[in-house]
N, C-alpha and C positions, 0 to 999 in steps of 0.2 A: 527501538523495537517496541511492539504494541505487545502489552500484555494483560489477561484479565486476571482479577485478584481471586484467589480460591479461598481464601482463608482472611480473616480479621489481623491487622497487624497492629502490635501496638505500639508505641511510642508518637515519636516526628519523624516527619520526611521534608525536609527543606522547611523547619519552623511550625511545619501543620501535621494536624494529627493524618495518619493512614487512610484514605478512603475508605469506602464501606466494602465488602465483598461482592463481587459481580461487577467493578468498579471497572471501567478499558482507561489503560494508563499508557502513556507514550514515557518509554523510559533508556536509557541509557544502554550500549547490548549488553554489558558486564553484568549491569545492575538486575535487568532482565533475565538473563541466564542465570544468574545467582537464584531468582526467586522462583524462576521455574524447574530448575537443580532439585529447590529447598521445598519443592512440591506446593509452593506459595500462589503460584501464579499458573495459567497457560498461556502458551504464543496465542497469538492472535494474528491470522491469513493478513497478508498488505489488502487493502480497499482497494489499490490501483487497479485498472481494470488492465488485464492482461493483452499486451500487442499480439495479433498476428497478423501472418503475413498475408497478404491478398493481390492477387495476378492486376498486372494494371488489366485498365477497360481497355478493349477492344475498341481501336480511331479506326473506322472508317473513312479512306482518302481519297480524295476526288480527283481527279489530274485536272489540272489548271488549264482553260482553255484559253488560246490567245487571239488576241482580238488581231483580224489583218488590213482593221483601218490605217492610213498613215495622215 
């Protein structure tokens, strides 16, 4: 889950210090819900651009004409 950081955290996270506040972190969902619970963090919307549905295109069909060479 994408989350942005609200607040300065301090310690380590994986060896490294906390990033800075305003920070967009890809994190874990637990880990995420935790910080935004802890008023640490906000979600952050997916970037995926959202599907919808669309009518196929209208085929225009021709009827096949036959040739009455032989």
């Amino acid at each position: 889950m994408k989350v942005r950081l609200r607040a300065q955290i301090t310690g380590l996270r994986d060896g490294r210090p906390w990033p800075a506040v305003g920070t967009l972190l890809e994190l874990p969902d637990d880990e995420a819900a935790a910080l935004c619970k802890a008023r640490l963090a906000d979600p952050v919307a997916s970037e995926r651009p959202v599907e919808r549905a669309v009518p196929p295109a209208r085929v225009e069909r021709r009827g096949r004409t036959r040739s009455t060479s032989r």
